[in-house]
Biopython code that builds the backbone (N, CA, C, O; Angstrom):
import numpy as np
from Bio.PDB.StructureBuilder import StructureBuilder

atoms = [
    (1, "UNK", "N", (95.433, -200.831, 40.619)),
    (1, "UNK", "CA", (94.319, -200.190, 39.979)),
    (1, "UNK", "C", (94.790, -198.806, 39.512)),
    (1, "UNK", "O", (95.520, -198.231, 40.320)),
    (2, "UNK", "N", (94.476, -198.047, 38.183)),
    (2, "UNK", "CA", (94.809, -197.139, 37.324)),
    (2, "UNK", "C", (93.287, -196.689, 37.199)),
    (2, "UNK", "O", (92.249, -197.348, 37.131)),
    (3, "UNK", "N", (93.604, -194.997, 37.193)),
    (3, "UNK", "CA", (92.587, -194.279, 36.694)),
    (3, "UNK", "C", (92.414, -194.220, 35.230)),
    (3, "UNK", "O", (93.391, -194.437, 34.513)),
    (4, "UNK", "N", (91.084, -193.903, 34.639)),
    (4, "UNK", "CA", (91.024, -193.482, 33.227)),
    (4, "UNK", "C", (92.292, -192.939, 32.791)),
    (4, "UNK", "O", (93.005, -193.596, 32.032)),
    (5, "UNK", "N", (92.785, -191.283, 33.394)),
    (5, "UNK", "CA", (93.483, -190.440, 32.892)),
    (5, "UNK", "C", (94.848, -191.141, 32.688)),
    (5, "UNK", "O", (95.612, -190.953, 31.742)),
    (6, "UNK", "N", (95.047, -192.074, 33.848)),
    (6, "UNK", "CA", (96.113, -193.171, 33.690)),
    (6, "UNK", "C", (96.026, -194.040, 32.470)),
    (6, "UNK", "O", (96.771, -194.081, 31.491)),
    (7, "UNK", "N", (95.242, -194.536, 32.676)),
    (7, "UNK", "CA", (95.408, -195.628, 31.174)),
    (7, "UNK", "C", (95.185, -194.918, 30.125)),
    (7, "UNK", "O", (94.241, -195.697, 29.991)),
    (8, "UNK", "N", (95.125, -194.386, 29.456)),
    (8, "UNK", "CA", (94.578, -193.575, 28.210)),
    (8, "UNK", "C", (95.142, -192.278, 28.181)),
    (8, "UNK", "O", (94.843, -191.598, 27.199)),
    (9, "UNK", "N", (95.902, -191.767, 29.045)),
    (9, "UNK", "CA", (96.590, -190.354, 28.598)),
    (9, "UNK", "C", (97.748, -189.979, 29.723)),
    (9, "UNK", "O", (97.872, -188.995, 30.452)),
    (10, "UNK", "N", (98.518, -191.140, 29.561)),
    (10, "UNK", "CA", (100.093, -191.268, 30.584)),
    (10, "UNK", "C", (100.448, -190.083, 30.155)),
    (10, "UNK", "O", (99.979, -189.389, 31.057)),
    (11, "UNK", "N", (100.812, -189.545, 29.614)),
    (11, "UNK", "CA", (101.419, -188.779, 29.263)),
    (11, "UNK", "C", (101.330, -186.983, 29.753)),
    (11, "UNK", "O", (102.356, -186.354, 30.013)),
    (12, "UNK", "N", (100.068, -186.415, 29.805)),
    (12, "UNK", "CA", (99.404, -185.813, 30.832)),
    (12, "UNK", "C", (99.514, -185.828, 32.237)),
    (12, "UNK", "O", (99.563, -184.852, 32.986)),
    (13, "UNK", "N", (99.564, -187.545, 32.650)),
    (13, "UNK", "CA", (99.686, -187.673, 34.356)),
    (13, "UNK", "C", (100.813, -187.147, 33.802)),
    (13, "UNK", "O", (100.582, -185.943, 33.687)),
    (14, "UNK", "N", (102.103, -187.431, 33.321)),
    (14, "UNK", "CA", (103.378, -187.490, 33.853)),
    (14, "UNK", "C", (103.942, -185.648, 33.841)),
    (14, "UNK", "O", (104.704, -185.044, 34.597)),
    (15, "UNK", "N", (103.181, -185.215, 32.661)),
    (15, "UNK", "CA", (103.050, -183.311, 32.970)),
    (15, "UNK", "C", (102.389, -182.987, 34.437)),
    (15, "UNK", "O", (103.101, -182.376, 35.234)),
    (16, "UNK", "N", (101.259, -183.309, 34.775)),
    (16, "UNK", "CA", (100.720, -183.184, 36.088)),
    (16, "UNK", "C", (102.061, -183.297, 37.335)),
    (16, "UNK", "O", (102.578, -182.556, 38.172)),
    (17, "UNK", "N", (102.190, -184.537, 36.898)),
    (17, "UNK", "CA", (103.599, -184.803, 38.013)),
    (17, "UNK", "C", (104.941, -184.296, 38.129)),
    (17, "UNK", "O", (105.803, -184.717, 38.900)),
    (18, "UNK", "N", (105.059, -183.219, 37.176)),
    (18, "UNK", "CA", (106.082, -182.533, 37.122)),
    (18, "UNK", "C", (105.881, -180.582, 37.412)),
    (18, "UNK", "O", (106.724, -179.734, 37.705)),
    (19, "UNK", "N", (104.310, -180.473, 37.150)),
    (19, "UNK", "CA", (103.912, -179.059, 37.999)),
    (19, "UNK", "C", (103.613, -178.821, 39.520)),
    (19, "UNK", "O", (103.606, -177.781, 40.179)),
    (20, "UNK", "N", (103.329, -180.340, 39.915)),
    (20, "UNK", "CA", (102.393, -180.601, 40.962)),
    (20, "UNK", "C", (103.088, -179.935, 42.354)),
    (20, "UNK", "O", (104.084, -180.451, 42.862)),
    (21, "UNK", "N", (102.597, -179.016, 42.775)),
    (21, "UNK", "CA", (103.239, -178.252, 43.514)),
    (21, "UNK", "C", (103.008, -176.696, 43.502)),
    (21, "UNK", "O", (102.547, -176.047, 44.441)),
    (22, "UNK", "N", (103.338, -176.292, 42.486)),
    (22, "UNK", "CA", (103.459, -175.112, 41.625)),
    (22, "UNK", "C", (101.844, -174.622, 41.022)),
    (22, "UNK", "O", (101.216, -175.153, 40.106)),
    (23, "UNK", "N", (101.331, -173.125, 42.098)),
    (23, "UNK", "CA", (99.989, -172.970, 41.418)),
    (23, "UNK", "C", (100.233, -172.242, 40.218)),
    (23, "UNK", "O", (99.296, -172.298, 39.422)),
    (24, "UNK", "N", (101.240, -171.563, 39.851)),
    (24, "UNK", "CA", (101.837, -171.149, 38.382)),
    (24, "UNK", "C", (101.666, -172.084, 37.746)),
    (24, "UNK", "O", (100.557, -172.434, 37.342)),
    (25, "UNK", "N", (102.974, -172.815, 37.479)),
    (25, "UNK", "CA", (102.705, -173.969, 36.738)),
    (25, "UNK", "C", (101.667, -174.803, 36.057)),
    (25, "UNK", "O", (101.644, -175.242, 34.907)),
    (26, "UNK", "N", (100.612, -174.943, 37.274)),
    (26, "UNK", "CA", (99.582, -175.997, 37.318)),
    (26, "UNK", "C", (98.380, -175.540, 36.766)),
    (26, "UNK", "O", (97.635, -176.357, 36.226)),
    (27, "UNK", "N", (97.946, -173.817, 36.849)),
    (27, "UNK", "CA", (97.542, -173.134, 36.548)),
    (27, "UNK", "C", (97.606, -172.966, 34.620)),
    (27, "UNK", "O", (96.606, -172.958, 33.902)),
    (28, "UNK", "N", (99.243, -172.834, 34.074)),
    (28, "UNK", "CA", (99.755, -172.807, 32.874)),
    (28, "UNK", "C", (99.218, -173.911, 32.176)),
    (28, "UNK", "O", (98.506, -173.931, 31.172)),
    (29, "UNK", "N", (99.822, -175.131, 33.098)),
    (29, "UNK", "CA", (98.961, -176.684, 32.402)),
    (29, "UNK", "C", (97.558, -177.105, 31.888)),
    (29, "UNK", "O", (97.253, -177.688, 30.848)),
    (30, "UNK", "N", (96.604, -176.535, 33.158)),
    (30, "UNK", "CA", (95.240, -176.439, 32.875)),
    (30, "UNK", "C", (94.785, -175.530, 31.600)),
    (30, "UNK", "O", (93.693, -175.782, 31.091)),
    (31, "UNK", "N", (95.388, -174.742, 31.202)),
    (31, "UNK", "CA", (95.173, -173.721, 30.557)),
    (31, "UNK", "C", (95.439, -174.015, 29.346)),
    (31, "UNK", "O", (94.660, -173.695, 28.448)),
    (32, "UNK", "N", (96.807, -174.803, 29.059)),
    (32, "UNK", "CA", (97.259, -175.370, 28.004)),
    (32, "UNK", "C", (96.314, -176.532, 27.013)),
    (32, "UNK", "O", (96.203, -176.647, 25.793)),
    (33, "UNK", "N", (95.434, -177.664, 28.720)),
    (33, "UNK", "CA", (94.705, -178.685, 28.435)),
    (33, "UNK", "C", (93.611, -178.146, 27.864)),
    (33, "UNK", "O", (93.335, -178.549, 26.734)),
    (34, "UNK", "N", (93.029, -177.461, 28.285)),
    (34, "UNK", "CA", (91.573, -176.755, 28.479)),
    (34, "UNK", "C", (91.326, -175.472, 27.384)),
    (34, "UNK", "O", (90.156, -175.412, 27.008)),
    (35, "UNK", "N", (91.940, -174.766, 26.991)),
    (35, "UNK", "CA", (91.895, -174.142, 26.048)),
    (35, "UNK", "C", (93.208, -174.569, 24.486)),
    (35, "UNK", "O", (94.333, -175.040, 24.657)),
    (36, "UNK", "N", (92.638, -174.249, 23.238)),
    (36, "UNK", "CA", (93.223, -174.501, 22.282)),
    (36, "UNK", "C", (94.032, -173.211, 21.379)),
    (36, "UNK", "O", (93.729, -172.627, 20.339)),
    (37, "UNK", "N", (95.165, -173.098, 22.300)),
    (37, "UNK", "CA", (96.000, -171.751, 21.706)),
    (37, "UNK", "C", (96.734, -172.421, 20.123)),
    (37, "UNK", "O", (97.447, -171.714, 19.412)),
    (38, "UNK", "N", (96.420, -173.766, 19.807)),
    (38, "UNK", "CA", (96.880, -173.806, 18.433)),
    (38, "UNK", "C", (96.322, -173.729, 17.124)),
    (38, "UNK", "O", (96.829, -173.725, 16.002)),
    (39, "UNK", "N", (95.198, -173.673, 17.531)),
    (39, "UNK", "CA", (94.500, -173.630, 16.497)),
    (39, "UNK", "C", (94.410, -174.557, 15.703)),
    (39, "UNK", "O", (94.315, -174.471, 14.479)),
    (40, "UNK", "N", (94.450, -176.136, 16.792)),
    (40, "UNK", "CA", (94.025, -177.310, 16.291)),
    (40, "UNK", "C", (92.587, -178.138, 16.360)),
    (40, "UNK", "O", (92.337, -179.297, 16.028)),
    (41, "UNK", "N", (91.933, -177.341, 16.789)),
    (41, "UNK", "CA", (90.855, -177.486, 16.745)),
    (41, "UNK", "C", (89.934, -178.927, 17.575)),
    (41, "UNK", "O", (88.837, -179.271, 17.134)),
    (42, "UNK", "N", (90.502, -179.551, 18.640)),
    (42, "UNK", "CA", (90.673, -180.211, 19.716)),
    (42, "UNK", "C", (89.276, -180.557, 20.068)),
    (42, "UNK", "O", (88.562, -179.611, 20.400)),
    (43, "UNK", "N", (88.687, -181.908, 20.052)),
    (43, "UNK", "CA", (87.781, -182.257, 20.087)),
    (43, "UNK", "C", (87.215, -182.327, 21.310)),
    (43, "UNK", "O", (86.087, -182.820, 21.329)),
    (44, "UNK", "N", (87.875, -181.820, 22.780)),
    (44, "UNK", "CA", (87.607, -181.883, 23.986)),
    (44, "UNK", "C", (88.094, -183.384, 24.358)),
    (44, "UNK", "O", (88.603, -184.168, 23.556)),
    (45, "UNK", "N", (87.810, -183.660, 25.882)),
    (45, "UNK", "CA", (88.219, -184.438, 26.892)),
    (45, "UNK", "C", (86.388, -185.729, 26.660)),
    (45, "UNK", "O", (85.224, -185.530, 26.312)),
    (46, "UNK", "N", (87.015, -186.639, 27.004)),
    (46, "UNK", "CA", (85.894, -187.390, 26.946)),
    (46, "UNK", "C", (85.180, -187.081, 28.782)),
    (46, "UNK", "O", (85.800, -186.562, 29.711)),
    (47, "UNK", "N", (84.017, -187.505, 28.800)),
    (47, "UNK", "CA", (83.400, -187.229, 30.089)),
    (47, "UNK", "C", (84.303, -187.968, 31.732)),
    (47, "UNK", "O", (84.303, -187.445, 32.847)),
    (48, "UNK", "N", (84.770, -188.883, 31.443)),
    (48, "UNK", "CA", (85.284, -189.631, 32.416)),
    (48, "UNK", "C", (86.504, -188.749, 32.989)),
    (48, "UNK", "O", (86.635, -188.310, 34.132)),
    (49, "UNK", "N", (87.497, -188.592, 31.705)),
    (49, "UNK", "CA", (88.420, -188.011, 31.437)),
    (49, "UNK", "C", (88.631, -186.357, 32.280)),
    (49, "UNK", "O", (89.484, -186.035, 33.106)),
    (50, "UNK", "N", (87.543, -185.571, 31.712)),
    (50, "UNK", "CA", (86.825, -184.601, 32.486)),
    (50, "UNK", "C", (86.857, -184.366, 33.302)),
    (50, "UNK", "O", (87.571, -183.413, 33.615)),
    (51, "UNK", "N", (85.997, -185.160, 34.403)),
    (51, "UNK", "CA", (86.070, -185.146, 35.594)),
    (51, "UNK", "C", (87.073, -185.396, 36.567)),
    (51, "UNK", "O", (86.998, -184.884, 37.684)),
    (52, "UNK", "N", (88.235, -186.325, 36.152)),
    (52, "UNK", "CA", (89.296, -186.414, 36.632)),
    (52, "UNK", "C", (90.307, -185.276, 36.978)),
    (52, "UNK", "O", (90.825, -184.870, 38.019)),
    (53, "UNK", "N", (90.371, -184.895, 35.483)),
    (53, "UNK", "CA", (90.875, -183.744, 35.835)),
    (53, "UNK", "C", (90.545, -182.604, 36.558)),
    (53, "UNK", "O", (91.347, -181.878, 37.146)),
    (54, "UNK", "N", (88.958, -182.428, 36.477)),
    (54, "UNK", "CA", (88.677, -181.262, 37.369)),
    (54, "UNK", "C", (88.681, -181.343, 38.966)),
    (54, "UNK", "O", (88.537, -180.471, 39.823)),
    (55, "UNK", "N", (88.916, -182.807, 39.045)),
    (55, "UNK", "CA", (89.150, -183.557, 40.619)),
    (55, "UNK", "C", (90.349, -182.736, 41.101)),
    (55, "UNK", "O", (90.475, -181.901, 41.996)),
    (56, "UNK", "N", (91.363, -183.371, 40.006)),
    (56, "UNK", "CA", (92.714, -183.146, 40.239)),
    (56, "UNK", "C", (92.958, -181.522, 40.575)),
    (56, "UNK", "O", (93.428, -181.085, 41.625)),
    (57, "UNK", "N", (92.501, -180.703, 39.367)),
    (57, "UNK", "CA", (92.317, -179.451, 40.004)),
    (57, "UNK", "C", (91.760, -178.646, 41.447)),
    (57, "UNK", "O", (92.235, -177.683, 42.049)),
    (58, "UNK", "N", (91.055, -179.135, 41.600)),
    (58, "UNK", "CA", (90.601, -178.675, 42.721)),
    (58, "UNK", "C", (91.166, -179.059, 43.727)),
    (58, "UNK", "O", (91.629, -178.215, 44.494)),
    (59, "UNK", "N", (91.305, -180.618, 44.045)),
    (59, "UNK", "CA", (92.548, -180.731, 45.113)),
    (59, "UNK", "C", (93.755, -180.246, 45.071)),
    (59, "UNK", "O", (94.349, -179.948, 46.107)),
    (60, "UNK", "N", (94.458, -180.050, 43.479)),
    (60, "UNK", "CA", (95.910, -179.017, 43.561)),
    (60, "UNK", "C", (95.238, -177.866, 44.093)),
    (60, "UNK", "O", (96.159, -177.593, 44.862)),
    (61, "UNK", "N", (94.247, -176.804, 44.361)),
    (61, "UNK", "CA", (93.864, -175.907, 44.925)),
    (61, "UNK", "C", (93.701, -176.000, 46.233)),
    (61, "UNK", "O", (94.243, -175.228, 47.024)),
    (62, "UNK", "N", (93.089, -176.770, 46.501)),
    (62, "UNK", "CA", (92.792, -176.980, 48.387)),
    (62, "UNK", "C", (94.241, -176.867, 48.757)),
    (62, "UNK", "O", (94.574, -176.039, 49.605)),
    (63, "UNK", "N", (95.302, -177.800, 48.063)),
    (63, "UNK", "CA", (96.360, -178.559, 48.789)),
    (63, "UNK", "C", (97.339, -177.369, 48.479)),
    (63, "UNK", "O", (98.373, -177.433, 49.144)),
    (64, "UNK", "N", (97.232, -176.022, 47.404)),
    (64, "UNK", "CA", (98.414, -175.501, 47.237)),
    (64, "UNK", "C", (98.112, -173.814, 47.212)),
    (64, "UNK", "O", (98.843, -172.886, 47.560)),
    (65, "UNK", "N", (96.919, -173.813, 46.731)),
    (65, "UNK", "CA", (96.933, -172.398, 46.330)),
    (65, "UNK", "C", (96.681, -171.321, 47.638)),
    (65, "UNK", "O", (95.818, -171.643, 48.455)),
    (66, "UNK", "N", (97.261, -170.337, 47.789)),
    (66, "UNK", "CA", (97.201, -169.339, 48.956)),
    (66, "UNK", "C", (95.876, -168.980, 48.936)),
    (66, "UNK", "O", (95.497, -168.202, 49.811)),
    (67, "UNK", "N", (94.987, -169.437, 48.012)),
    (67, "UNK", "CA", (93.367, -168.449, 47.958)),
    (67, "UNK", "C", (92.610, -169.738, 48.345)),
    (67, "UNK", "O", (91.527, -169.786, 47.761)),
    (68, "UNK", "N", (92.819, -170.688, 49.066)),
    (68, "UNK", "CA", (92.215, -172.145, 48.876)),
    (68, "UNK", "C", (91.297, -171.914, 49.426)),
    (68, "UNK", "O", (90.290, -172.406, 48.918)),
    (69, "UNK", "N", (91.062, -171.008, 50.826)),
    (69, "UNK", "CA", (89.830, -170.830, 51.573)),
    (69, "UNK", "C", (88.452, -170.109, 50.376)),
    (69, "UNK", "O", (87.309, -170.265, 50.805)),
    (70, "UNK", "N", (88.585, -169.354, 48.940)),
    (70, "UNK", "CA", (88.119, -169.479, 48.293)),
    (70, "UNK", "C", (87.026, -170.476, 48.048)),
    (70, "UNK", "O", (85.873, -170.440, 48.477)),
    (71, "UNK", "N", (87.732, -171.584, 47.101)),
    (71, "UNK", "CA", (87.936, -172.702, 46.745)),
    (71, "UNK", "C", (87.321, -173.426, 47.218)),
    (71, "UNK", "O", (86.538, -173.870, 46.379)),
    (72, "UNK", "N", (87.137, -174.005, 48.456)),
    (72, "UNK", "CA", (86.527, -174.854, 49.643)),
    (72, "UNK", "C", (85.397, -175.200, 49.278)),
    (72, "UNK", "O", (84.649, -174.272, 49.586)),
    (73, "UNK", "N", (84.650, -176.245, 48.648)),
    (73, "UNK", "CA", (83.618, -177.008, 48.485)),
    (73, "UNK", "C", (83.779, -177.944, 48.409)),
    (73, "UNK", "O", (84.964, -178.202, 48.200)),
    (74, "UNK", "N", (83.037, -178.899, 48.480)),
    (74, "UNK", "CA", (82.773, -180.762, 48.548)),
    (74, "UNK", "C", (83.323, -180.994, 46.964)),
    (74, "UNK", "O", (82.835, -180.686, 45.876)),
    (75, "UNK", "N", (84.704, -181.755, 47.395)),
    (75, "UNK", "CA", (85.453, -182.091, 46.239)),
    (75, "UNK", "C", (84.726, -183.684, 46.018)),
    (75, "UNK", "O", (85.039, -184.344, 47.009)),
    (76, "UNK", "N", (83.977, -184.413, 45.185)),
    (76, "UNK", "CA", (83.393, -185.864, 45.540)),
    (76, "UNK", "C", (84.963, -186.276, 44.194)),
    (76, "UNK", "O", (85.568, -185.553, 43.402)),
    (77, "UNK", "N", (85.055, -187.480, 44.481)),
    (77, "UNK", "CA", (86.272, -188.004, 44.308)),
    (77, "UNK", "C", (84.845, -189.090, 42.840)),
    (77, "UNK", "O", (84.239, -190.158, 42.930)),
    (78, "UNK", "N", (84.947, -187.758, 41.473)),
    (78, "UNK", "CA", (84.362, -189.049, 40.626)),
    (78, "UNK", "C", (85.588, -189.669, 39.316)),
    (78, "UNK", "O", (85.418, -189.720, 38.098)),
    (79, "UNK", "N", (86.797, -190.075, 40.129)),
    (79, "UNK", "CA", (87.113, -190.609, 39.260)),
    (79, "UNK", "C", (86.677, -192.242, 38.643)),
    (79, "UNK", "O", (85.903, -192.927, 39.311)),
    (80, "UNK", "N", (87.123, -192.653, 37.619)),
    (80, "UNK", "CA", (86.724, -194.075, 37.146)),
    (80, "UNK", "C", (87.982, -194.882, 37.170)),
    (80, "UNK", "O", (88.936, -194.643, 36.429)),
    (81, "UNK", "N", (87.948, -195.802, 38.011)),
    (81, "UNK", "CA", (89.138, -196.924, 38.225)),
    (81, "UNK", "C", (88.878, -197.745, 37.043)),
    (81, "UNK", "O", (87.830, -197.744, 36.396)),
    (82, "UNK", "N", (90.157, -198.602, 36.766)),
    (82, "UNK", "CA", (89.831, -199.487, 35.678)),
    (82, "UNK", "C", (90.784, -200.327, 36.586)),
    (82, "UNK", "O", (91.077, -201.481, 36.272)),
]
sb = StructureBuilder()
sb.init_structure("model")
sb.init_model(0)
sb.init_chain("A")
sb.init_seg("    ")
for serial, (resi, resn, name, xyz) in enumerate(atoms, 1):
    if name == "N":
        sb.init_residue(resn, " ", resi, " ")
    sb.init_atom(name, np.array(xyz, "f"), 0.0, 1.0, " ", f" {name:<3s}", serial, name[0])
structure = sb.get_structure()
């Protein structure tokens, strides 16, 4: 079983899987996804899509960042399996 972000945007997991660790990094990535420094004008993340990622974020926070006690709220796990 594969998540949305899996089937439909490999390419992303496989950036994820190469910061994952790193709150620099991971931090840079989100930033990259989430805002449009090209001035391509980026139609956003579909809703499913969305949420995955903001999953993913927040557990790279619990699991890495020195400020995690911050952070600390009920992460609900809404990703969509396919």
């Amino acid at each position: 079983m594969i998540s949305i972000l899996e089937a439909h945007y490999g390419h992303i997991v496989e950036r994820l899987l190469k910061c994952w660790g790193s709150p620099a990094e991971f931090s840079d990535l989100f930033d990259d996804l989430f805002f449009d420094t090209r001035a391509t004008h980026r139609s956003g993340w579909p809703d499913d899509v969305l949420a995955e990622l903001q999953f993913l974020q927040k557990l790279h926070e619990l699991a890495y960042d020195t400020n995690a006690e911050a952070v600390v709220e009920e992460v609900a796990d809404d990703i969509k399996w396919v």
